[in-house]
C-alpha positions as CSV (number, residue, x, y, z in Angstrom):
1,X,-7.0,-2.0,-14.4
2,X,-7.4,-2.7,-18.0
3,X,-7.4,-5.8,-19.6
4,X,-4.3,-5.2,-21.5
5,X,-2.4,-4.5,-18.6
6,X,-3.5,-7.7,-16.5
7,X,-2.7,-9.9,-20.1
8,X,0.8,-8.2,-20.0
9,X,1.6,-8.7,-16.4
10,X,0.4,-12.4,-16.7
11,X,2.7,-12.8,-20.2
12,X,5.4,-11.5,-17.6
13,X,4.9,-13.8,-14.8
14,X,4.5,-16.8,-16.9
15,X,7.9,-15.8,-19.3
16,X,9.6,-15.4,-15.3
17,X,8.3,-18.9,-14.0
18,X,6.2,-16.7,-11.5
19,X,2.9,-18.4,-10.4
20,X,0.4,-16.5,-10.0
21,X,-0.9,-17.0,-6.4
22,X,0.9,-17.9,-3.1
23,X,4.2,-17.2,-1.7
24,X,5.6,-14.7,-4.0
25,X,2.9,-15.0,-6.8
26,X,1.7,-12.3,-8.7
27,X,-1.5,-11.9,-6.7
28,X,0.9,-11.5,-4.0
29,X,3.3,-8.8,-5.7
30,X,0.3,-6.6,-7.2
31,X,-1.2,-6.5,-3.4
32,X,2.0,-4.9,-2.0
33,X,2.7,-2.4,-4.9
34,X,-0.8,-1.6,-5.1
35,X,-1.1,-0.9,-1.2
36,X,2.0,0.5,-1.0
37,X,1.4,2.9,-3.9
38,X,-2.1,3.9,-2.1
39,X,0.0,4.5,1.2
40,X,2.3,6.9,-0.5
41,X,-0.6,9.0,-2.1
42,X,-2.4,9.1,1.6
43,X,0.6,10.8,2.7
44,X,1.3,13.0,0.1
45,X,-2.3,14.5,0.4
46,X,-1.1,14.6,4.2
47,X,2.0,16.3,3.8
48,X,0.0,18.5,0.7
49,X,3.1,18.5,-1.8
50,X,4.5,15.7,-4.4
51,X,7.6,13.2,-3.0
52,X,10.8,15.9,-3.7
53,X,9.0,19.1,-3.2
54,X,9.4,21.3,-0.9
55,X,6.5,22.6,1.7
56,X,5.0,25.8,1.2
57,X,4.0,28.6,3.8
58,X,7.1,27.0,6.0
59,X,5.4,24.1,6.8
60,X,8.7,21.2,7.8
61,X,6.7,18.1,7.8
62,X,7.8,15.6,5.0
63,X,8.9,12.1,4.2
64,X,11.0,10.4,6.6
65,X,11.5,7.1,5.1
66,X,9.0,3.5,5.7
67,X,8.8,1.0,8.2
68,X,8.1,-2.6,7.1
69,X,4.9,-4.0,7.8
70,X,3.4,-7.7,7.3
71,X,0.0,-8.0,6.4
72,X,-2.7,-10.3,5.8
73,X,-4.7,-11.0,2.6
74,X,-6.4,-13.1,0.5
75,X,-3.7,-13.9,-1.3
76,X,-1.5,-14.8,1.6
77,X,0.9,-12.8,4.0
78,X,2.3,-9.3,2.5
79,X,5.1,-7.7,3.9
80,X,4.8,-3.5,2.6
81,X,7.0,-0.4,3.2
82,X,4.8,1.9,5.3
83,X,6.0,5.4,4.9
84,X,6.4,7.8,7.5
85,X,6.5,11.6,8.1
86,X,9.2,13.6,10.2
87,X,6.1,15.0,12.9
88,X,4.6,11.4,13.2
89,X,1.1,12.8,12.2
90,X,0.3,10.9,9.6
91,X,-2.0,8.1,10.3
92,X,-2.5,6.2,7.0
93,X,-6.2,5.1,6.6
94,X,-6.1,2.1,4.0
95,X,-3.7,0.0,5.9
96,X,-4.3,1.7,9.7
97,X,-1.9,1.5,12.2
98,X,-1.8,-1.9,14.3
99,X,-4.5,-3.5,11.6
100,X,-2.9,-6.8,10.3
101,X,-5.6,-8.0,8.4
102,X,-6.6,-6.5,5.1
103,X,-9.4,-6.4,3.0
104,X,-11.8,-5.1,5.9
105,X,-13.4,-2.3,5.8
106,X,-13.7,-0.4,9.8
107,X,-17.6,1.5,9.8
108,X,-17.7,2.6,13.0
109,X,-17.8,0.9,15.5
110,X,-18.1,-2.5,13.5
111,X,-16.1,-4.0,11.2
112,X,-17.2,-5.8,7.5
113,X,-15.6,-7.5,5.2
114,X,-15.1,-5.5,2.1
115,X,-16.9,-7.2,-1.0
């Protein structure tokens, strides 16, 4: 992220009265868009086509809307829109299924905090 973005979203939060960590802070706010924006490129290299195009070779897997998730982070508790596909086959792998906590990292058969 460059600097000039993070000076402008600061500018913003400050000209909104937003602080910038805990419940609803910005910290909070760029975790959820920048997981869920993750989550919807996993499953559009899943489905292999962009949100609004069709499947080729007759493939009928696609979106089929999100299910609300709460999270756990740094910054506090997250609440993200987990989308889904119409097979149930996608299995997102940045924010797995039944994992609450974020910001560890799974290697194996251990776990390790990502840093």
């Amino acid at each position: 992220m460059g600097d000039g973005l993070v000076a402008e979203l600061v500018a913003r939060a400050q000209a909104g009265g937003v602080k910038l960590t805990g419940e609803g802070g910005l910290l909070q706010q760029l975790t959820k868009r920048v997981l869920e924006s993750a989550l919807e490129c996993e499953l559009t290299d899943h489905l292999g086509h962009q949100p609004g195009e069709r499947a080729e070779g007759g493939r009928d897997n696609y979106r089929n809307g999100h299910r609300s998730k709460t999270v756990i982070t740094e910054s506090g508790p997250v609440e993200i829109a987990v989308p889904r596909d119409r097979a149930g086959s996608f299995e997102p792998q940045l924010v797995k299924q039944r994992q609450r906590r974020v910001g560890v990292v799974q290697t194996g058969d251990q776990a390790a905090v990502a840093g």
